[in-house]
N, C-alpha and C positions, 0 to 999 in steps of 0.2 A: 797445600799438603804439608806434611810434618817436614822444620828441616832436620829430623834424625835419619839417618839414610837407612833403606829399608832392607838392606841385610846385616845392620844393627841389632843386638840383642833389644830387646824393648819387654820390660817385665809386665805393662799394663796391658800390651797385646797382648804377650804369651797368655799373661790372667784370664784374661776376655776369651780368646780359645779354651782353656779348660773348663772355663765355667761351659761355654757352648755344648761342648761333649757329654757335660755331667748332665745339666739340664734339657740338651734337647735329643742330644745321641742314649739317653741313659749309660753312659759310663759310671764307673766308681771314681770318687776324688782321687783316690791316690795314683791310679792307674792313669787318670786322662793329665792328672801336674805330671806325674811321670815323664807323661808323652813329650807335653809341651816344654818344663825345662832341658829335656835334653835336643830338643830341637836345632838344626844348626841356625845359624852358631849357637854351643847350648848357653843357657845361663849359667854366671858362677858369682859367686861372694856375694855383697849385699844385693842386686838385680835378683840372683837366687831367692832370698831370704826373704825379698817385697812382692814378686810374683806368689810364691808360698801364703807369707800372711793376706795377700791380699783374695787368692781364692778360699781360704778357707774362713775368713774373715765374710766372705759375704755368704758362704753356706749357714755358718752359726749365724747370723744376724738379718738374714734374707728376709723371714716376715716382717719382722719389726722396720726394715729398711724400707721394704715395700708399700708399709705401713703411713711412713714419712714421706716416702714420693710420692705419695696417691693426690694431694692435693695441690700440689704443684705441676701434675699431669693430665689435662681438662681431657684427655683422650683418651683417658684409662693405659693403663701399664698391658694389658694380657690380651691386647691386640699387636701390641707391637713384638715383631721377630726378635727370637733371641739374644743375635748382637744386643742389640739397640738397648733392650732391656738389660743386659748382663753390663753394658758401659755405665746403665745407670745407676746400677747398685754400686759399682765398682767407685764409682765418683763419691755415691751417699757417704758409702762408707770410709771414705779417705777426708771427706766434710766431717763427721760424727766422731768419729772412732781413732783415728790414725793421725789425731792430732799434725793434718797438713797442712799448710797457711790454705784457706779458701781459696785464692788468687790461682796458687800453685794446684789445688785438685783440680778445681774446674779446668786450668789451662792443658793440666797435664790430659787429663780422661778428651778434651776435647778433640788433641792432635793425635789423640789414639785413634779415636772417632774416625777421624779424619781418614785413616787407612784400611777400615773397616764398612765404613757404611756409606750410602747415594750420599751426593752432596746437599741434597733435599732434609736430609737429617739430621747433618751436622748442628742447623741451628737450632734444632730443635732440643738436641740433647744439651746444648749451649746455657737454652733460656730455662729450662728446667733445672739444671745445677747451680745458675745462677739467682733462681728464686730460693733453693734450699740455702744459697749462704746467709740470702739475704732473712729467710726466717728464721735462721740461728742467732742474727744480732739482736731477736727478742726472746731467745731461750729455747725456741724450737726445737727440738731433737728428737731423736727417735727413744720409741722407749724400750721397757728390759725383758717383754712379751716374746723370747727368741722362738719358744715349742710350742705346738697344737695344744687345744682346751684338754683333748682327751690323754695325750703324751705326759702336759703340766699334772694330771690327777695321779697317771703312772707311776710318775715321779717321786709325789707327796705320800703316795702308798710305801713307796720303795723307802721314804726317811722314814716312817712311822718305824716299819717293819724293821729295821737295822738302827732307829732312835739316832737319826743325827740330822740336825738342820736341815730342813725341808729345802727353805732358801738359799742358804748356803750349796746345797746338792745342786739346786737347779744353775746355778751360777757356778759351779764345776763344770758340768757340762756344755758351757757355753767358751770353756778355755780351752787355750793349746795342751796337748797333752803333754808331758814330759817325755822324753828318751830313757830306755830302760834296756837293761842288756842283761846277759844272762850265761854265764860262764860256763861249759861244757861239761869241764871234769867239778862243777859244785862247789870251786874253789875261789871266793869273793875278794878275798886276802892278796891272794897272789894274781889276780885279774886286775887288782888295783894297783898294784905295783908294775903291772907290767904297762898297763897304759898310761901311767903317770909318766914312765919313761919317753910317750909319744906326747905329753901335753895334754890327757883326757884323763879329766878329773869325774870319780864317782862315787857317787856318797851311798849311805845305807835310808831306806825307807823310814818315814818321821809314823813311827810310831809300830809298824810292823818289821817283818822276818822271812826271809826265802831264802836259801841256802843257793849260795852263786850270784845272787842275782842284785845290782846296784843300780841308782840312777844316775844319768850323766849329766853334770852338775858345770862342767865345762869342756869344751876340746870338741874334735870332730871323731866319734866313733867309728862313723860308717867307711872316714878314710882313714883309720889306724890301719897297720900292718896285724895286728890281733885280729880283725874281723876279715880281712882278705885272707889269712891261714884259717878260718872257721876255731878258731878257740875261746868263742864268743858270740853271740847273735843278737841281733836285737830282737826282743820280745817283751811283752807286755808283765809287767812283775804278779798282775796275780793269774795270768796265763801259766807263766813259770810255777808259782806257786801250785797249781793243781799239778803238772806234771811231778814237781819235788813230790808230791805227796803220794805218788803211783811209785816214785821211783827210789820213796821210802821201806816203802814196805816190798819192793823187791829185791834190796839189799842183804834181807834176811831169807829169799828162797832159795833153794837149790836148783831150782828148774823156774826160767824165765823167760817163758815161751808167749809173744805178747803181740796182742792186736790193739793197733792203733785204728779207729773205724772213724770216717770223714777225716783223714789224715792230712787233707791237703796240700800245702807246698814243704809236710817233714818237718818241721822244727821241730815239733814234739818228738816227733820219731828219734831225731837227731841226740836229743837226751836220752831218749831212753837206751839207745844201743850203744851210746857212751857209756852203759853203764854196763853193758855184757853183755843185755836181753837181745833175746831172736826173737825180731818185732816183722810181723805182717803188717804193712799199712792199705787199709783198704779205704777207695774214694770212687765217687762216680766219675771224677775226670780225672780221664786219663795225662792229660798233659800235667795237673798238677802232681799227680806219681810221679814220672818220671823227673821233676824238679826235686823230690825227695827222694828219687834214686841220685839224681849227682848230689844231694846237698849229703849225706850221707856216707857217700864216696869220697867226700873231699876231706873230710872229717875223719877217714881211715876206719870206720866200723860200718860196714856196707849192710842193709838192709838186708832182712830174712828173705822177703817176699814183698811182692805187692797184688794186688786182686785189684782189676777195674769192675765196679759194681754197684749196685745197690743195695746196701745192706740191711734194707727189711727183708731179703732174701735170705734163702739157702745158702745158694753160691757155691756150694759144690764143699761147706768147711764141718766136718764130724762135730757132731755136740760136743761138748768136753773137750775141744781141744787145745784152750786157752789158760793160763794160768793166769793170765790177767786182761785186762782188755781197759783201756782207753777210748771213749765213747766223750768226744770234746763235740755235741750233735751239731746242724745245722739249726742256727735258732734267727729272733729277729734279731741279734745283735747289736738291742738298743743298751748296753754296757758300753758300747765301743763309740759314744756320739759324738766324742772329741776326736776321734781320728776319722771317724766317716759322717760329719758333721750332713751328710746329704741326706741321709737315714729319716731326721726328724718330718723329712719331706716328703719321704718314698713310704714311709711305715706306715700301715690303717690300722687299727683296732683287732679287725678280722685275720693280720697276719700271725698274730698271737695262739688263737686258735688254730689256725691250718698247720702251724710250725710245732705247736703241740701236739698233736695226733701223732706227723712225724716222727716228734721222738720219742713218742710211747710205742711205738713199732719198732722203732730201733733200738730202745731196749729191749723189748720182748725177744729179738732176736740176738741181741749181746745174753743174755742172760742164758740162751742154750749152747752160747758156744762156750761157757767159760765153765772151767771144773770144778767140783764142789773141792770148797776151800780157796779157792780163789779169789781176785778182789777185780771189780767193777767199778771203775770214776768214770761219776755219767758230767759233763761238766756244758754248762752255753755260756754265752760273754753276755747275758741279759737279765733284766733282775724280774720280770717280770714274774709273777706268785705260779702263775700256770706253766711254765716253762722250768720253774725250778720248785721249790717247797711243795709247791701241789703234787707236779710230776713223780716225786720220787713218794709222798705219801699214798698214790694210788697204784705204783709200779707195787709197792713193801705191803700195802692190800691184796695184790693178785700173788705175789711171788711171798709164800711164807719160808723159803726155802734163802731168805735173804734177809742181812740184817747188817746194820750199820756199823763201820770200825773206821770210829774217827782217827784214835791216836790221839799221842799225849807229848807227842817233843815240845821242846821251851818254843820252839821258832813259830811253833802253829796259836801261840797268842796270841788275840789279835783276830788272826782270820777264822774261826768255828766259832757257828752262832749257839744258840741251846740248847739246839737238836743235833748238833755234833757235825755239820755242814760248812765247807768251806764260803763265807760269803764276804765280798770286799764290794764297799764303796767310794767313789771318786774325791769323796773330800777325806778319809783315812790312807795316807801316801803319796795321792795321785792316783791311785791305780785303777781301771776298766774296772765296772760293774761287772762282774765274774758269781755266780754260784755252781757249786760242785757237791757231789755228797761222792765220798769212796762207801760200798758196799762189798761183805763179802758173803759166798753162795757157801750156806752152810755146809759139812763134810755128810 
């Protein structure tokens, strides 16, 4: 057995569990590392930081890893139980990627082994890591084939359409994503100052603009005393960005009566009633409302309402009763593949379509709740043409009673492509593949 003793932190177990959860329980990454580094004892400082890259390191790199083990494993990889197999990515990828001395991965993923799988197995995973070192001393390695045939075309469509390196794009998505945060009262200037005073440095976006919003360049955010007061959140910069752009043009109304629809856990929310609006936020699950009733709360501008529901319904809300509405749909969320790097494994072809229709019903139904003159940001975290560019060309076909108001601030340079649509890609910033279009229903 391992001589680490076994109510020791140990980051290549905790890894080994998360991955277990992701791949055989279908958890989400973020939710099952969650689980596991706070585990008792939880993990902290670097143990933290090596369980972290090392699950998400084997979600980005899974096929291509799987790729590399397949012939050092005469028994095929996809019979063997999860452990067994999630040890061995774990190991590839500490050979390949994580620049470990060989000696040290193999020894280390073994005594992990060790606590986790029959002793019948141990040597198995032994002589298998052991052959991969040994085909690295002629060059061996895994190669840079991280996404599906039909995801890589996704992809290469999505650099045409936005003209930036195909390759380069695809190799974005293959990285850790950056930390981004996003100031409450709008105010970037004085967010940086105040965190600097804790030792978290944050810079402005290379090449773009969001009012509040900076990356964290150094320091710990999420343990600043600014993010336990809520005068700050972390959130994705061109997530932020659609919100600034709703929360632009409510600046200028007198009446700011506003539904947030698939509202989720409130951060959007959370800006917008920082700003004065009386915001519904309506979502199918309920427990995530009630996370944007306290986030809300905490923040000292308490939520209008919330509706648990399904909003290609009725739901009981008067046509016309919205002066604006926030429509962030549920889509496949392949924008987001650096922070849910599980995505490229779980996503088909087909979910593109089913996730379409979707939000062609949920706009049809944002579109009668909100008053003429009002404005509609229909917004996914995914770039896909049918989800976004198409969607809103065939919504502005059926609804003549709608029509586009990009807006012209300095800060929106950068993010509105030629049809006046907010659209951001991973190698412009860092930021999640996001498209959005604001419309407003004519008077």
């Amino acid at each position: 057995m391992s001589d680490r003793p076994k109510n020791q932190a140990d980051p290549r177990l905790r890894a080994t569990q998360a991955l277990v959860l992701i791949e055989q329980d279908g958890q989400g990454s973020q939710a099952a590392l969650r689980h596991v580094l706070d585990l008792q004892p939880p993990l902290a400082g670097p143990d933290r930081g090596l369980c972290t890259e090392l699950v998400y390191g084997v979600l980005r790199r899974r096929r291509a890893l799987d790729r590399w083990l397949e012939p050092s494993c005469r028994q095929g990889l996809y019979d063997l139980e999860e452990p067994a197999l999630a040890l061995l990515r774990l190991g590839a990828l500490q050979l390949a990627d994580l620049r470990v001395p060989p000696h040290a991965a193999v020894h280390a993923t073994v005594e992990t082994a060790k606590r986790v799988l029959p002793h019948k197995q141990i040597g198995f995973i032994h002589a298998v890591l052991r052959s991969l070192a040994q085909r690295m001393l002629t060059g061996d390695r895994p190669d840079d084939r991280d996404l599906p045939d039909w995801l890589a075309r996704r992809v290469a469509t999505w650099a045409a359409r936005t003209r930036v390196d195909p390759v380069a794009l695809e190799r974005a998505l293959s990285q850790p994503a950056p930390l981004f945060v996003h100031a409450l009262d709008g105010d970037r200037a004085r967010l940086a100052t105040e965190l600097a005073e804790e030792g978290v440095v944050i810079e402005a976006l290379d090449g773009l603009n969001a009012p509040g919003v900076g990356r964290v360049a150094d320091g710990r955010f999420l343990q600043s005393q600014v993010f336990a007061d809520r005068r700050a959140l972390a959130q994705d910069a061109a997530s932020a960005a659609v919100v600034e752009w709703l929360a632009e043009w409510l600046e200028t109304q007198p009446s700011k009566h506003v539904a947030d629809i698939a509202a989720g856990h409130g951060v959007k929310s959370a800006r917008l009633v920082h700003t004065g609006a009386d915001v519904t936020a309506i979502d199918t699950n309920g427990d995530k409302l009630l996370h944007a009733v306290q986030l809300c709360e905490q923040i000292g501008h308490p939520l209008g309402a919330t509706i648990t529901g399904d909003a290609t319904k009725e739901l009981g809300i008067a046509h016309g009763t919205f002066d604006a509405i926030l429509l962030d749909a549920p889509c496949t969320a392949l924008g987001t593949l650096r922070r849910r790097p599980e995505l490229r494994h779980r996503r088909m072809a087909a979910d593109i379509l089913r996730m379409a229709d979707l939000q062609a019903r949920l706009l049809k139904q944002a579109a009668k709740w909100l008053r003429p003159g009002g404005v509609l940001v229909y917004a996914v975290c995914s770039f896909t043409e049918e989800e976004g560019p198409l969607q809103i060309a065939e919504f502005l076909a059926e609804h003549k009673d709608f029509q586009r108001l990009p807006g012209d601030s300095p800060w929106l340079d950068g993010w509105l492509d030629d049809h006046g649509d907010l659209v951001s890609t991973t190698v412009r910033g860092g930021v999640d593949g996001f498209f959005a279009a604001r419309l407003q229903k004519i008077a």
